[in-house]
C-alpha positions as a printed Julia matrix, in Angstrom:
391×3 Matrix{Float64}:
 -17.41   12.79  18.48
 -17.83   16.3   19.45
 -19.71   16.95  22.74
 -22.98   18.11  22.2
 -24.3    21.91  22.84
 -26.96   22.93  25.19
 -29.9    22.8   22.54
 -28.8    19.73  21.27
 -29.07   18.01  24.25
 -32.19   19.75  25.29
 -33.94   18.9   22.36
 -32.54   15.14  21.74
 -32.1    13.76  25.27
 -35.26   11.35  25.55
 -36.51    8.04  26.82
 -35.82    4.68  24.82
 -38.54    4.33  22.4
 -41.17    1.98  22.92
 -42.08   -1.22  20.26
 -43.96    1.41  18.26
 -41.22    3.69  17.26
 -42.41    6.72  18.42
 -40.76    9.73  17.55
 -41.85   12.48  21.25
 -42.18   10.34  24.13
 -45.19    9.14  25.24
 -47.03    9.68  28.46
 -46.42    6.89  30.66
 -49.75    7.55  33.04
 -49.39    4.98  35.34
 -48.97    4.72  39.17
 -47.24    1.07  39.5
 -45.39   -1.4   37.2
 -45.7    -5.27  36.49
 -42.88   -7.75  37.06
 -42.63  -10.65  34.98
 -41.98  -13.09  38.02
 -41.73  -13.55  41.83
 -37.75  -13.66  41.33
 -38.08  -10.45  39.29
 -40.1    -8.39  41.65
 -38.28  -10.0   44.72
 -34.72   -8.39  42.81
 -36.59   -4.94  41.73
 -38.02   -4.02  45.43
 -33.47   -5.3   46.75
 -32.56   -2.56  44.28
 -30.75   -5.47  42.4
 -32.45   -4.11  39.33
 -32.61   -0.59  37.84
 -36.18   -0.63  37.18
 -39.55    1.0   37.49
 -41.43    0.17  40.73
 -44.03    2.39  41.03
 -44.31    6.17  40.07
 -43.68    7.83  43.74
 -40.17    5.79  43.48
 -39.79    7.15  39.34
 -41.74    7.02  35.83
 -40.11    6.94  32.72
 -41.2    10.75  32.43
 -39.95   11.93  35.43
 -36.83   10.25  34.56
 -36.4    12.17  31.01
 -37.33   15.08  32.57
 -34.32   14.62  34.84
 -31.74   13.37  32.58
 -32.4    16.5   30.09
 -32.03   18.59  33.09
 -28.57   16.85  34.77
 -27.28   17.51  31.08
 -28.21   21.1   30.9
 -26.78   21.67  34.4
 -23.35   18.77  34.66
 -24.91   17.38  37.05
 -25.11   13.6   38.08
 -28.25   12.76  38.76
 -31.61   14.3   39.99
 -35.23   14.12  41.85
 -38.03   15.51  40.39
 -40.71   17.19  42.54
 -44.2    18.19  42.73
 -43.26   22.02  43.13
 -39.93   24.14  43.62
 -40.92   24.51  47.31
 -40.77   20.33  47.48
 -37.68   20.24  45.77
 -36.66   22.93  48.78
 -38.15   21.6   51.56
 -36.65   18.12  50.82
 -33.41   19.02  49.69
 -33.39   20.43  53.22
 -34.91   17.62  55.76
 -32.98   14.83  53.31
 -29.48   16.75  54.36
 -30.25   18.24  57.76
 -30.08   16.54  61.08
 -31.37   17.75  64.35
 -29.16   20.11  65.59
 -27.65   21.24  62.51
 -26.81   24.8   61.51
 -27.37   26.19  57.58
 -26.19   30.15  56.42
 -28.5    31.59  53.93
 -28.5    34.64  51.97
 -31.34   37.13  53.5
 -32.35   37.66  49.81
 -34.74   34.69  49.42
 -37.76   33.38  48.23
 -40.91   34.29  51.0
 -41.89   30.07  51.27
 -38.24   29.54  51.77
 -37.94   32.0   54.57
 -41.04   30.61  56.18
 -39.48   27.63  55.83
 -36.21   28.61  57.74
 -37.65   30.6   60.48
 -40.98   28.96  61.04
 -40.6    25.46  60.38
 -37.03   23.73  60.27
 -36.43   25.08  63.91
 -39.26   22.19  65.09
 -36.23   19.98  64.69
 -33.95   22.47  65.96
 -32.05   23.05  62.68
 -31.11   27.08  63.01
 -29.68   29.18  60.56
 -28.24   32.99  60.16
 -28.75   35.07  57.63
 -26.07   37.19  55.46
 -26.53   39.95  53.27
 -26.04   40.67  49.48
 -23.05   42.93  50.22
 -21.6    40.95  52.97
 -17.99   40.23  52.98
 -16.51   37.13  52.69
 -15.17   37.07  56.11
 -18.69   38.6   57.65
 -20.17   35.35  55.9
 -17.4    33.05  57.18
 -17.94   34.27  61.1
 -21.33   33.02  60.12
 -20.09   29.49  59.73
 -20.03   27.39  63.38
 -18.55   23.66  64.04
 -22.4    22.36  63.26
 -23.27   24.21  60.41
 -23.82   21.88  57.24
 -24.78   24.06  54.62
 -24.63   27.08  52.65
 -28.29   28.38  50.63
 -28.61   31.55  48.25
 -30.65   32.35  45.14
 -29.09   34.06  42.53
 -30.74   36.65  41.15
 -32.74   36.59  44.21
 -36.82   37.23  44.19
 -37.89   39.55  44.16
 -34.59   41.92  43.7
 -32.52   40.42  41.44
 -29.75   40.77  43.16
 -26.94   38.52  42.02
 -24.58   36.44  44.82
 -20.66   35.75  43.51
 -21.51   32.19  43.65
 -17.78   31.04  43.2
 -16.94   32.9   46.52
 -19.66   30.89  48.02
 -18.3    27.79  46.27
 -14.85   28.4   48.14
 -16.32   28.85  51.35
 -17.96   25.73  51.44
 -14.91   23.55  50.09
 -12.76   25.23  53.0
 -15.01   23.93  55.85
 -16.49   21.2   54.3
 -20.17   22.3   54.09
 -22.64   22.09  51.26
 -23.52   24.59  48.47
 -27.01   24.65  47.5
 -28.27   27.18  44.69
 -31.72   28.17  43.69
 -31.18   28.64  39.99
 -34.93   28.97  39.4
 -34.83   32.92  38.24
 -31.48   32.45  35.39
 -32.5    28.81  34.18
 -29.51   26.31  33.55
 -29.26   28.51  30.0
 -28.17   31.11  31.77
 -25.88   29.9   34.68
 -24.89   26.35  35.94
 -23.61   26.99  39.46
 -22.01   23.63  39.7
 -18.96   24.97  37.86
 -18.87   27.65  40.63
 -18.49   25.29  43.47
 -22.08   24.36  44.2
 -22.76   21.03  45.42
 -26.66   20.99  44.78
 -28.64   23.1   42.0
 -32.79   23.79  42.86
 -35.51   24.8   40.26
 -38.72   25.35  40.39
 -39.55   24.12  37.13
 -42.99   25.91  37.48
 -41.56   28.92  36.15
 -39.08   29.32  32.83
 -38.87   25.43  32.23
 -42.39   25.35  31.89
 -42.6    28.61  30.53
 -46.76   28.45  29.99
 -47.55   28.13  33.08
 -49.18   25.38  32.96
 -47.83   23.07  35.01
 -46.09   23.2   39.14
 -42.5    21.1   39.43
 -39.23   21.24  41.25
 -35.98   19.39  40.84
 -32.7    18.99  42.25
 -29.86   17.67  40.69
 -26.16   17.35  41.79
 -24.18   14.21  42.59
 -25.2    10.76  42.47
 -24.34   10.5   46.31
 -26.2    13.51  47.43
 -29.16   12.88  45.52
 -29.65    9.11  46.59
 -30.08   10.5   50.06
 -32.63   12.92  48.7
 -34.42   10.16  46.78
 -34.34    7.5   49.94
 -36.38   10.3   51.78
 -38.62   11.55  48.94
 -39.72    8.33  48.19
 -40.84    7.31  51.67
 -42.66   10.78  51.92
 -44.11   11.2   48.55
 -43.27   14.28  46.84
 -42.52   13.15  43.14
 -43.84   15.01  39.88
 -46.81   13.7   38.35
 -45.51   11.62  34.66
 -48.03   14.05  32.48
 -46.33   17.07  34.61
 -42.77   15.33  33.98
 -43.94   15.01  30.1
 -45.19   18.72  29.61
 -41.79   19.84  31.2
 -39.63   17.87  29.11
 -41.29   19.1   25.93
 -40.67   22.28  27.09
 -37.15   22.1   28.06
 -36.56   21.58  23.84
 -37.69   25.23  23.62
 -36.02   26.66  26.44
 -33.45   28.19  24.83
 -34.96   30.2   22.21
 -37.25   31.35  24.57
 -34.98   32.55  27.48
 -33.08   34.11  24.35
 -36.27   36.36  23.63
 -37.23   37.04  27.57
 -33.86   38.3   27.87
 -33.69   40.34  24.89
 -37.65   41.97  26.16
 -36.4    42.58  29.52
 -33.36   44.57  28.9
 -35.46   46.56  26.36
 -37.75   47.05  29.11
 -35.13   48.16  31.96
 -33.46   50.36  29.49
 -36.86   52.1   29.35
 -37.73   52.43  32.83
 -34.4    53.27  33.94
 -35.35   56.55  31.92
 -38.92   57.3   33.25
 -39.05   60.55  35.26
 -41.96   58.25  37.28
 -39.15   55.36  38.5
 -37.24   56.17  41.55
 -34.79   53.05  40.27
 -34.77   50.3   37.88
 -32.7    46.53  38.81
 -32.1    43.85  36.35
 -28.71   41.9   36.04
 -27.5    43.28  32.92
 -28.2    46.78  33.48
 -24.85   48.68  33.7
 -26.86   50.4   36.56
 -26.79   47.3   38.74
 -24.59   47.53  41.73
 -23.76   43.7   40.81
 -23.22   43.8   36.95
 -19.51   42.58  36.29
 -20.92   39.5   38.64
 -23.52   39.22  36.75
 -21.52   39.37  33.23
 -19.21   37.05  35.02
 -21.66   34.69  35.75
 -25.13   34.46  33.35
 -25.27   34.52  29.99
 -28.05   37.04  30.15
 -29.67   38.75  32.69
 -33.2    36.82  33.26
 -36.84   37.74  32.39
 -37.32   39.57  35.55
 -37.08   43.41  35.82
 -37.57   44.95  39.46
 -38.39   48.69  39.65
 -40.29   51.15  42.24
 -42.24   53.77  41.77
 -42.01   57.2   43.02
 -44.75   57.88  45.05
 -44.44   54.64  47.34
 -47.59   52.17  47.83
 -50.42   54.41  46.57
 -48.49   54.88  43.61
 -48.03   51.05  43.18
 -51.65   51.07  43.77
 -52.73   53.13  40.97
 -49.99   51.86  38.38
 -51.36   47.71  39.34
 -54.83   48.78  39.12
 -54.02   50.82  35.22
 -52.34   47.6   33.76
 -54.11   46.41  30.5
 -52.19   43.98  28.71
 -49.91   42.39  31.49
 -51.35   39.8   33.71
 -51.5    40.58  37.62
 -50.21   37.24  38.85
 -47.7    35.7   41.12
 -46.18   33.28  38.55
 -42.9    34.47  36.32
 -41.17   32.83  33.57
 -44.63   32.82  31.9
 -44.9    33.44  27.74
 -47.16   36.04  29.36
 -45.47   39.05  31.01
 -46.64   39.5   34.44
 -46.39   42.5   37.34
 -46.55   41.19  40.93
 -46.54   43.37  44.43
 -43.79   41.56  46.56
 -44.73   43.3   49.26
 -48.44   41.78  49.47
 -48.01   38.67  47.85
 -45.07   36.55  47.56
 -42.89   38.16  50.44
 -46.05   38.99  52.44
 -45.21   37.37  55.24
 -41.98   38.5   56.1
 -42.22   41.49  58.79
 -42.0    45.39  57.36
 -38.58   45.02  59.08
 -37.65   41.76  57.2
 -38.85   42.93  53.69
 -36.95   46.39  54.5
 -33.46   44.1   55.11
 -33.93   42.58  52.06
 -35.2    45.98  50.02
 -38.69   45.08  49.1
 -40.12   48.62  49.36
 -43.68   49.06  49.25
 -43.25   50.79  46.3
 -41.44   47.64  44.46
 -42.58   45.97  41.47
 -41.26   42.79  39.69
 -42.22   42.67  36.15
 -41.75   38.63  34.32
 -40.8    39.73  30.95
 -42.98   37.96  28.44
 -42.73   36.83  25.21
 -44.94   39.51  23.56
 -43.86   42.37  21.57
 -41.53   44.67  23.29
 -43.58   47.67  21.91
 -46.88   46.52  23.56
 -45.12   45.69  26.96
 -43.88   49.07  27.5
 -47.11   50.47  25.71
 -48.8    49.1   28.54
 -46.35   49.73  31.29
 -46.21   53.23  30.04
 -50.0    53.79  29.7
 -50.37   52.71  33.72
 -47.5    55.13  34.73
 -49.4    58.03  33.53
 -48.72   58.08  29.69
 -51.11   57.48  26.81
């Protein structure tokens, strides 16, 4: 039979249906499940049965929600979270050990830094830091006899700034370390970084799974040997999606495709604009010919994301004024949204990162990241236009 495409599989990959034949899954809102004797809850809690125990553990929704995923990304097998920064956090303290050493890109996600600077070293797991243009052999002096892992996003947040993920992927097979991509900002549409040499994929599934912003979710899929260590420590410290959360996502992921199809096609409509506004000092977004990292990009996505990054001449009081004439588009920290949406890095989601640290990573002041919605092109740059000085 022939193998199935993405939509396919995103659309038909559900649950077994119940006595009544439904045709969407239900909503399985329940915290624990009933065994039918002592001998069958003695052989469910020894793992002797592949079973529902109690929703922390898994939920027939959170287990949908996984399987569509793992199919949309080759993966094995998965863990679904409560939020992206779960599905980091846990990925991490799951895989780490006291005294361990990780290498991340500097191009990350604020939480994530905080994570790696202010937290992980209470257990004395370091890290360095390498740049988007690093070399391979400046990130390969990086790598000591302890460290255990390689981390990047790609595109990054805010910058979109794309990493050449199958370099990474080499690196990690040569000295035996892990891979772990954030995925969260292309969507397993758009890139699967397993088939580049990662070992571990991330999403926040907050953003373009959900894609209404409705709901908050991570997940992390990859082998069945690497996740079973993540799920023996997430279940003992609690982290697991909600079932209605898991159900909302999973409905969602059927629709993920056309969507991401039409923030793409918005967003390069968009850049194309900008990048010829006398008021934009420069204009990034993946499939730009502009962008220093395009043939990577080409290489790697399908399409270039829904987020556009741009600054604005005049620096912050610029940004100021262009925030406070937006109209149409929502000021929020959220992306992937049906809803286009303009955020200040600077003062909100890489806010705590020094001036020094958001100048290494090119967050200006003057930086804006625009989530490409789902409305009409024309009313998105109407209003973009209309707050840069234009009516």
């Amino acid at each position: 039979m022939k193998k199935r495409e993405f939509e396919t599989n995103a659309i038909r990959t559900q649950m077994e249906r119940s006595s009544f034949l439904e045709h969407s899954s239900p909503v399985y809102l329940t915290s624990s499940f009933v065994f039918e004797d002592a001998e069958d809850m003695r052989a469910s809690f020894a793992e002797e049965k592949d079973r529902n125990i109690y929703s922390r553990y898994s939920n027939p929704n959170s287990s949908e929600f996984i399987e569509r995923v793992c199919k949309m990304e080759g993966a094995e097998d998965g863990f679904a979270f409560a939020s992206g920064m779960a599905a980091v956090f846990n990925t991490f303290a799951a895989l780490l050990e006291s005294g361990d050493h990780l290498v991340s890109s500097r191009n990350i996600f604020g939480s994530t830094h905080s994570l790696l600077t202010q937290f992980l070293p209470k257990w004395k797991i370091s890290h360095d830091y390498f740049g988007i243009t690093a070399t391979e052999e400046e990130i390969e002096a990086l790598i000591r006899p302890e460290t255990k892992m390689i981390y990047a996003e790609s595109p990054t947040n805010p910058g979109v700034d794309i990493l050449d993920l199958q370099l990474l992927g080499k690196l990690a097979k040569k000295h035996g370390i892990l891979l772990v991509v954030d995925n969260c900002f292309a969507s397993p549409y758009l890139q699967q970084p397993l088939k580049f040499g990662a070992d571990l994929v991330i999403h926040s599934g907050t953003k373009l799974m959900d894609g209404q912003g409705r709901v908050l979710a991570g997940i992390t899929v990859g082998s069945h040997e690497l996740i079973d260590k993540i799920y023996r420590f997430s279940r003992i410290t609690g982290p697991a999606l909600s079932p209605f959360n898991a159900w909302i996502l999973s409905r969602s992921l059927e629709t993920l495709a056309v969507r991401v199809d039409r923030h793409c096609e918005n967003a390069l409509a968009l850049a194309k604009f900008l990048e010829k506004h006398p008021k934009i000092k420069r204009v990034k977004y993946p499939f730009l010919p502009s962008h220093p990292q395009y043939k990577l990009a080409k290489k790697q996505m399908k399409a270039g994301g829904c987020v556009v990054a741009f600054e604005v001449e005049g620096g912050l009081k610029a940004g100021r004024r262009f925030f406070d004439a937006i109209r149409l588009l929502s000021l929020s920290a959220n992306l992937g949204d049906t809803r286009s949406i303009v955020t200040h890095p600077a003062s909100t989601t890489h806010s705590k990162l020094s001036p020094e640290e958001r100048q290494e990573t090119g967050i200006t002041d003057g930086l804006v990241r625009v989530s490409v919605g789902l409305e009409h092109i024309e009313d998105i740059i109407a209003d973009i236009a209309q707050a840069l000085g234009e009516e």
